[in-house]
C-alpha positions in Angstrom: 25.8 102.5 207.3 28.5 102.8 209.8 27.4 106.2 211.5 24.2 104.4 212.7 26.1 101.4 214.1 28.5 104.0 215.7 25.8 105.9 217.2 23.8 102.2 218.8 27.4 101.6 220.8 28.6 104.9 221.8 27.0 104.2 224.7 29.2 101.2 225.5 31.4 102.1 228.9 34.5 100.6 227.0 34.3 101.9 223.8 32.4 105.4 224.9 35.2 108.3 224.6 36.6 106.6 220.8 33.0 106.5 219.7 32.6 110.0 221.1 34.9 111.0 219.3 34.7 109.6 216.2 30.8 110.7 215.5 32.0 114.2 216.3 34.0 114.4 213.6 31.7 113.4 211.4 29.6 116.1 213.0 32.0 118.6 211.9 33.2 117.1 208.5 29.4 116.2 207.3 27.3 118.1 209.9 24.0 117.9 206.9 24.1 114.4 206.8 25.8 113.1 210.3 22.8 115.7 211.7 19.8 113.2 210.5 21.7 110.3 212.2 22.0 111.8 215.3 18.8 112.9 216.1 17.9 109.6 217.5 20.5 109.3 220.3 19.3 113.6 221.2 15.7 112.6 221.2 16.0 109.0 222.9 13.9 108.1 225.5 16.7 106.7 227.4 17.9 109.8 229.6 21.9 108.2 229.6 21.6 108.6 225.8 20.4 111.5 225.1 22.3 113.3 227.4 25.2 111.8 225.5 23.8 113.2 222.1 23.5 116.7 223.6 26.5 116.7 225.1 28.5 116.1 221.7 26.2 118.5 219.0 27.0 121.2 221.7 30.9 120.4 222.1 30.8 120.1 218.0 29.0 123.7 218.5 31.7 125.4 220.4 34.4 124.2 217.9 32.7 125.3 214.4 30.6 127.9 214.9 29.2 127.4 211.0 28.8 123.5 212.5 26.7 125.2 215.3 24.5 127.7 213.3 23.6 124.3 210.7 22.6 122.0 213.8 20.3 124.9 215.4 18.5 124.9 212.0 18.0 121.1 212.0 17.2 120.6 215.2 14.2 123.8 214.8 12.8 121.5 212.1 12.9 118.3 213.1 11.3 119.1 216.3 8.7 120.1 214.1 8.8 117.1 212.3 8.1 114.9 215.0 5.3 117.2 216.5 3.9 116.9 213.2 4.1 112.6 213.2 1.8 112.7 216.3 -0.5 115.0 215.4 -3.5 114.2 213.1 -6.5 116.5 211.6 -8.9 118.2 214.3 -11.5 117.2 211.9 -10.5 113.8 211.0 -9.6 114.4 207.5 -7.4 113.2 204.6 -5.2 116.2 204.3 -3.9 118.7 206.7 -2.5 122.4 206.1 1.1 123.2 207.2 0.3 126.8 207.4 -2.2 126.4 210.1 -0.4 123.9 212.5 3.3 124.0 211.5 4.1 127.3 209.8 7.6 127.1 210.6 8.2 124.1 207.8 6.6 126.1 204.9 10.0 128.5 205.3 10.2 130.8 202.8 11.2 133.4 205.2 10.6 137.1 204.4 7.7 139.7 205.4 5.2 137.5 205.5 7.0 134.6 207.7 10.0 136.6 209.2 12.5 134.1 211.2 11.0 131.1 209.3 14.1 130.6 206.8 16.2 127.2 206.5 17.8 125.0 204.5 18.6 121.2 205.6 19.4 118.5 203.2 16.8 116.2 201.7 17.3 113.0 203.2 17.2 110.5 200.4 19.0 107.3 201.2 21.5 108.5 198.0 22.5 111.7 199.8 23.2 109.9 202.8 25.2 107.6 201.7 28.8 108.3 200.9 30.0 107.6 197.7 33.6 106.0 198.8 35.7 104.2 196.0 37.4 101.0 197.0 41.0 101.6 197.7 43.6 99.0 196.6 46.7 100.6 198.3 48.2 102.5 201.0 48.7 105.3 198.6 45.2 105.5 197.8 44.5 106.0 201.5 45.6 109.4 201.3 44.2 110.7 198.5 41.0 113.3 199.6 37.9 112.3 198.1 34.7 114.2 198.2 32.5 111.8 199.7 28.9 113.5 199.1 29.9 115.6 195.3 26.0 116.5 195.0 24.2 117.6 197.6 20.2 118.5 197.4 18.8 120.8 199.6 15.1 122.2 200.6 14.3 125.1 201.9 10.6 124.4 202.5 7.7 121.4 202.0 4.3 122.0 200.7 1.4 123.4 202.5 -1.2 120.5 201.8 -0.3 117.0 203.9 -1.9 113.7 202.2 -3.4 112.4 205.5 -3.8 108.1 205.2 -6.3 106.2 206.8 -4.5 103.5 208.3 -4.7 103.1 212.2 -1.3 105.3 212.7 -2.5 107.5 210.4 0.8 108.6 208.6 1.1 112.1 206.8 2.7 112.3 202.8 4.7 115.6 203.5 6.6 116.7 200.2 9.8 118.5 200.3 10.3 120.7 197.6 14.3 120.3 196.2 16.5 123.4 195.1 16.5 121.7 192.0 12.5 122.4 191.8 10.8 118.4 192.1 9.3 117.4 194.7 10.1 114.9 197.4 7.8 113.2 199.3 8.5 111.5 202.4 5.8 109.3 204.8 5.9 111.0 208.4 4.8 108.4 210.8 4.6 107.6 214.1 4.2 104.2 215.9 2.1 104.2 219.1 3.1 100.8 220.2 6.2 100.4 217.8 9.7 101.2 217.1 10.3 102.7 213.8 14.3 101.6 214.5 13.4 98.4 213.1 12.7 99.8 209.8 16.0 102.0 209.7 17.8 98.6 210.8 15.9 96.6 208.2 17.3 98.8 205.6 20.6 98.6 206.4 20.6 94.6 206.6 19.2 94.7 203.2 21.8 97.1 202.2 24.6 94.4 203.6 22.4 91.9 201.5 22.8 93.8 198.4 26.3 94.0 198.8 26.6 90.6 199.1 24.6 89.6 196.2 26.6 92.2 194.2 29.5 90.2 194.9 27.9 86.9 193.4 27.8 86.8 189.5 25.2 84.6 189.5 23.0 86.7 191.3 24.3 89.9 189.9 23.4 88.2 186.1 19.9 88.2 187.2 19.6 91.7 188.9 18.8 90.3 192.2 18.4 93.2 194.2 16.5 94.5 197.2 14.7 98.2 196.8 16.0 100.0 200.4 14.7 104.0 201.2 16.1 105.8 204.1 14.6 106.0 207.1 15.3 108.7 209.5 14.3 108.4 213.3 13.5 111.4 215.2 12.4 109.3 218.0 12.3 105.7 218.8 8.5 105.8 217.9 8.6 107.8 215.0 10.2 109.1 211.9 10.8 109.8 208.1 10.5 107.3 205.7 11.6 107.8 202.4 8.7 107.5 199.3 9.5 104.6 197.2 8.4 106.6 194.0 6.1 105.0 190.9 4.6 102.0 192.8 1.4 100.6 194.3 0.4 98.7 196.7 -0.3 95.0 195.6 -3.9 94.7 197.0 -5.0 98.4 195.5 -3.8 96.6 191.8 -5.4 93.7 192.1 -9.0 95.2 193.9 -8.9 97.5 190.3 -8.3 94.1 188.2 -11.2 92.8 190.1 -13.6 95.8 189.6 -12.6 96.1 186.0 -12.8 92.2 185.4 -15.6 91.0 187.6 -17.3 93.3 188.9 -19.7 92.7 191.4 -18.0 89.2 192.4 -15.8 89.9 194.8 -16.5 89.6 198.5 -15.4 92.4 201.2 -13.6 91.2 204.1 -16.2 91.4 206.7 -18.2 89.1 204.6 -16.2 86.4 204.4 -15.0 87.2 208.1 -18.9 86.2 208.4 -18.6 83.2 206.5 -15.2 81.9 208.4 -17.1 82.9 211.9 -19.8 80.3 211.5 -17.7 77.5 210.0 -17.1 74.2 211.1 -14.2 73.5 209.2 -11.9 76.5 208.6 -9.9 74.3 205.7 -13.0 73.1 204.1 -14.3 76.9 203.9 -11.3 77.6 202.3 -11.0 75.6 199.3 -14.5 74.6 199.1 -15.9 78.6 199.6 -13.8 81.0 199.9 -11.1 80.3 196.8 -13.7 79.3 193.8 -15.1 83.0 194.4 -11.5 84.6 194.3 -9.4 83.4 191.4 -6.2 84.9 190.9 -5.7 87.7 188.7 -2.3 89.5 189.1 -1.3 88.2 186.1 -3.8 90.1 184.2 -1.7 93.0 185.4 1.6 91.9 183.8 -0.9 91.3 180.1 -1.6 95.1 180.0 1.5 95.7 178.5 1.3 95.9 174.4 5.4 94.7 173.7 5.8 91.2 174.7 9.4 91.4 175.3 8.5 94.3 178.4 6.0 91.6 179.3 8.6 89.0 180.1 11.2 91.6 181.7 8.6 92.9 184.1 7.4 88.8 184.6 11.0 87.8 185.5 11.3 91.1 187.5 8.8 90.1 189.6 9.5 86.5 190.0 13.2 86.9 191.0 12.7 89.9 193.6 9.6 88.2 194.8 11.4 84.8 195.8 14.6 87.3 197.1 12.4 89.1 199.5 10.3 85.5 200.5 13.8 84.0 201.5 15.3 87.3 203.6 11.9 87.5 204.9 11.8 84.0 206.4 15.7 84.6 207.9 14.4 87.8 209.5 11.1 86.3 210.8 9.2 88.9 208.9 5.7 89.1 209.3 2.2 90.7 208.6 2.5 90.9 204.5 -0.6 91.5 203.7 -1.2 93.4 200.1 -0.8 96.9 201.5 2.6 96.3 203.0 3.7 94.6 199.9 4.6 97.1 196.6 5.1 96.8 192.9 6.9 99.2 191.0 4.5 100.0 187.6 7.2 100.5 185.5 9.7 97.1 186.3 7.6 95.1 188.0 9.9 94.4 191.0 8.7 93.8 194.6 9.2 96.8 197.4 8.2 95.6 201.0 7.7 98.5 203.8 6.6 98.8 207.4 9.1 96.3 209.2 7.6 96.5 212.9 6.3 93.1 212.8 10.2 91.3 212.6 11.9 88.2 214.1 9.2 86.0 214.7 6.5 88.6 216.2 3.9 87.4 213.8 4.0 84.3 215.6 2.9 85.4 219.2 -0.3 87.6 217.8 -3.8 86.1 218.9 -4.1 84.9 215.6 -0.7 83.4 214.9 1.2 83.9 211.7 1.2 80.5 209.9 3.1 80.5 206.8 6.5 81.5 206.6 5.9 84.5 203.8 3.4 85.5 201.5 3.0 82.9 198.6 -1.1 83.5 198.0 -2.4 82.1 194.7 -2.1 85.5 193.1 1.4 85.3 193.9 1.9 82.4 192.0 0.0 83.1 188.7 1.8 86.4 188.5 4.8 84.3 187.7 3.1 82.4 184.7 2.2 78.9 183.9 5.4 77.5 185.0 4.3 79.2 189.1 7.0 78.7 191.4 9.5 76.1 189.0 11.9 77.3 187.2 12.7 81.1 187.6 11.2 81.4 191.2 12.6 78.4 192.8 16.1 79.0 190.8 16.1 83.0 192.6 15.0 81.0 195.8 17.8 78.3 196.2 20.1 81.0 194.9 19.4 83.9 197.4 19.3 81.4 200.3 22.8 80.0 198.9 24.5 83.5 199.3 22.8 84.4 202.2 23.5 81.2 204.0 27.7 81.3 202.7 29.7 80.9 205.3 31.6 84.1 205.1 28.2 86.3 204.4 26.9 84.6 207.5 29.0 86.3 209.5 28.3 89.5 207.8 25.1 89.6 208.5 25.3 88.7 211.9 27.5 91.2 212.7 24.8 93.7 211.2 22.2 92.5 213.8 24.2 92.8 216.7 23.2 96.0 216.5 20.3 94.9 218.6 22.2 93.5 221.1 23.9 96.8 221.8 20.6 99.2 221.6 17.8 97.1 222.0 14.1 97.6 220.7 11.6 99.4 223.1 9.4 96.4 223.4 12.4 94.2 224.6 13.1 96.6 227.5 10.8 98.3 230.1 8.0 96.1 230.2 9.0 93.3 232.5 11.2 94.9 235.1 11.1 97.7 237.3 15.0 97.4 237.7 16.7 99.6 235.1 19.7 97.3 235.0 17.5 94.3 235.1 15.8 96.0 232.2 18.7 96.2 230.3 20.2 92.5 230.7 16.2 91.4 229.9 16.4 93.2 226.6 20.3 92.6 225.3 19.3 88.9 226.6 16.1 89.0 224.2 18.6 90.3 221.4 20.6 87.6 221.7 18.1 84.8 221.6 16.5 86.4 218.2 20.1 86.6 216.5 20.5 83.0 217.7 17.3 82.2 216.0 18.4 83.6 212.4 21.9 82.2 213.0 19.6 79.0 213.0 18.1 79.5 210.2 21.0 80.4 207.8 22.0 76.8 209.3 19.8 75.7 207.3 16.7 75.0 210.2 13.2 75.1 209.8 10.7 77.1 212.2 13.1 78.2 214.7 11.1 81.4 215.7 9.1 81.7 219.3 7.0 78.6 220.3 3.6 79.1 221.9 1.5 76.8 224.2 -1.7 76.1 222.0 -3.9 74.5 224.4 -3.7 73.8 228.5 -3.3 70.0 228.1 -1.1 70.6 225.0 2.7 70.7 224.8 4.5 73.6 223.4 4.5 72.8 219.2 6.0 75.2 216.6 3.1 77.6 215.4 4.1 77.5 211.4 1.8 75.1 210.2 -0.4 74.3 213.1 -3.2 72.5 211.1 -0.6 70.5 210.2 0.4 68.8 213.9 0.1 65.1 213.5 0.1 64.6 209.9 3.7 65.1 209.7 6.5 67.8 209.9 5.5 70.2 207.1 7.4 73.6 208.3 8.6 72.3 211.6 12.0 72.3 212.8 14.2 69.0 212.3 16.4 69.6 214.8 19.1 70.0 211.9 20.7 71.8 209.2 18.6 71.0 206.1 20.7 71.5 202.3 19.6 74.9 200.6 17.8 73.1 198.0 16.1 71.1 200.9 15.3 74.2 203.3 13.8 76.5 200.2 11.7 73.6 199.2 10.0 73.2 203.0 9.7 76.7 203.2 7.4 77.1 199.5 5.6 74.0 200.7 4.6 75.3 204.2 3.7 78.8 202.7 1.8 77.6 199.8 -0.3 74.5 202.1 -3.9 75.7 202.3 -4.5 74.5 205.9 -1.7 76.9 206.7 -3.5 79.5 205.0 -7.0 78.9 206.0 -5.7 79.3 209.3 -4.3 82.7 209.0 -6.0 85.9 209.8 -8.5 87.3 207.8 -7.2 90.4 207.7 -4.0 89.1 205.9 -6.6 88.2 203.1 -4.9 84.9 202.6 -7.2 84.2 199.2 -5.8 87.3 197.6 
């Protein structure tokens, strides 16, 4: 977790030649794992940076010449890697062939691929991360520990590529371990994105689960967030790890629905239809749209034969389901429809992925995002008759109480400053032709969006990006916009709210139907 934040200020005037040289020792200590890091700065689009990310894998090359003969092999396949993110099927297709496109990654080596042999380290967020013990003494300090005991290595992925048929169109490519399993990774590339929010997601949710380690109450009820490594080869596109045994939340519930109605259910462009010509979006809603579509998640949970595994998964699902609904709202973490949204078949517990629509951006789409996080009526019966009392509001209040403490707040912050030093793509290069002006437009938007979750974990309401909704309107928060004039359901007091206060807008203004008939029908919000 450090490396990364180390690498996003080395370009910092001040602190340049001490960052330098800090991330080249790690270079040459852990050149496997430091390798994956710094990829990013090498391949950055910003010319300053990468220049800097040549210029210390070569100096690390001239003083270990093992250090220098590892790097070359990484940098032959991940140069691969990425060509293989933006490339999809000639045809089309669902799968692709390594063997015709990108040889190179089958390795293997030998007579019938001569020169096509390496060996890099599987990139799974446990073999990147180094297992250091806490130290309680100066003595302890100087001690050598081995900080990565078990390392897994591949020395080539499988021919066939699972090709998905989602706009980006990201590949499944599977590494195969020296241990003999398989490990798949999604290769992926964003055209208009930046995959760096997803690494940076992950490591905010690794500070989280620090910090709810550290709380017994939350530790008593396994309140924890599921992270994957994410490795950037470029600003638009990377490796993501694959969050093994689960499936996506709308895939479970569109098999309940064939398996327990079949024939009932309505696609999306027919009820796009139906919202088209109405008069009333709200009325459609609740009047149409919902009597068709009752919930049936929890139909899911009944499958299994031991009542005891019944509750665990139940509660599973409750408490990681109101963890991720109350990080999600600090984050301003949008677009979770049911594909984006995961549950693990064994436990129960919630996964999210694909983080590129963060801090508020779900608010300025053409449609605007209007509830704070996903709370749909399947949602709710998945938790049982008691919905969101008791278990789910009890994980709510307690996950906002940690993550609004007044030394985790701090924490965290310093975690997303981050941004201020490197900031996204889509904060830079699209409003000035000044480079410099560039730069202060994008640390400038940085700042605003950490002043905006600083907000929030102050316990305000709606603090995200506010929008002009007609020409003769004033600018009104876009949360609950069906809701303007018949009070302040999701909008921003102007002050700090208690926990038990803020979690209890927050389920109200993700759970109000006017809110939700307003959303996108893409987002499915009957599901």
């Amino acid at each position: 977790m450090v490396l990364p934040q180390l690498i996003s200020r080395v370009h910092n005037t001040d602190m340049r030649q001490l960052f330098t040289n800090l991330i080249m020792c790690v270079l040459c200590k852990y050149p496997h794992q430091a390798f994956w890091h710094i990829v990013q700065l090498m391949k950055s689009t910003n010319k300053e940076h990468s220049k800097l990310g040549m210029n210390m894998v070569q100096e690390v090359a001239r003083q270990d010449n093992a250090a220098h003969r590892i790097m070359c092999t990484y940098h032959v396949v991940m140069q691969d890697l990425s060509n293989l993110a933006t490339s999809n099927p000639p045809d089309g297709g669902s799968t692709m062939s390594l063997s015709k496109s990108f040889p190179k990654l089958l390795g293997g080596g030998g007579a019938s691929r001569p020169g096509h042999s390496w060996k890099v380290l599987v990139p799974l967020q446990r073999q990147m991360t180094a297992a250091v013990p806490r130290m309680r003494s100066q003595k302890e300090t100087q001690v050598s520990i081995d900080a990565f005991p078990e390392m897994l290595f591949s020395e080539r992925c499988l021919d066939s590529l699972e090709v998905f048929r989602t706009k980006e169109r990201p590949k499944k490519l599977v590494f195969l371990g020296n241990d003999g399993r398989e490990y798949p990774f999604l290769v992926k590339a964003e055209r208009r994105g930046d995959l760096r929010k997803d690494s940076r997601m992950m490591m905010f949710g690794t500070m989280v689960n620090q910090l709810l380690d550290q709380n017994p109450d939350a530790r008593r009820r396994n309140l924890c967030l599921v992270t994957f490594n994410v490795v950037i080869l470029q600003e638009s596109c990377g490796l993501i790890e694959w969050v093994s045994k689960t499936r996506g939340m709308r895939h479970i519930i569109d098999d309940l629905w064939k398996r327990l109605r079949p024939g009932h259910q309505q696609t999306v462009r027919e009820i796009k239809d139906i919202f088209d010509h109405s008069k009333d979006l709200h009325e459609t809603f609740t009047k149409q749209v919902l009597p068709r579509h009752p919930p049936v998640l929890h139909k899911w949970f009944m499958q299994c034969t031991d009542p005891s595994v019944w509750l665990y998964k139940r509660l599973i699902f409750a408490r990681s389901q109101a963890l991720w609904c109350m990080l999600g709202y600090i984050v301003g973490l949008g677009d979770r429809h049911g594909e984006n949204i995961l549950l693990d078949t064994e436990s129960g517990r919630m996964v999210h992925v694909d983080f590129d629509c963060l801090f508020g951006k779900g608010m300025l789409l053409e449609r605007p995002e209007t509830v704070p996080f996903r709370l749909t009526q399947n949602c709710v019966a998945a938790m049982g008759v008691t919905g969101i009392e008791g278990v789910f509001r009890r994980s709510c209040e307690l996950c906002m109480g940690v993550l609004r403490d007044r030394s985790n707040k701090q924490t965290l912050l310093s975690v997303l400053h981050v941004y201020i030093a490197d900031p996204l793509i889509e904060w830079t290069g699209r409003q000035h032709k000044d480079p410099r002006h560039e730069e202060e437009f994008g640390i400038q938007q940085a700042r605003n969006t950490i002043g905006d979750v600083e907000k929030k974990l102050n316990g305000m309401l709606n603090v995200g990006a506010v929008v002009i909704l007609g020409a003769r309107r004033e600018a009104e928060s876009v949360l609950s916009p069906a809701e303007r004039g018949r009070g302040l359901l999701g909008r921003d007091r102007g002050v700090g709210l208690s926990v038990a206060g803020q979690v209890d807008e927050l389920l109200k203004a993700a759970m109000c139907k006017r809110n939700l008939s307003e959303m996108y029908v893409g987002w499915q919000p009957w599901v």
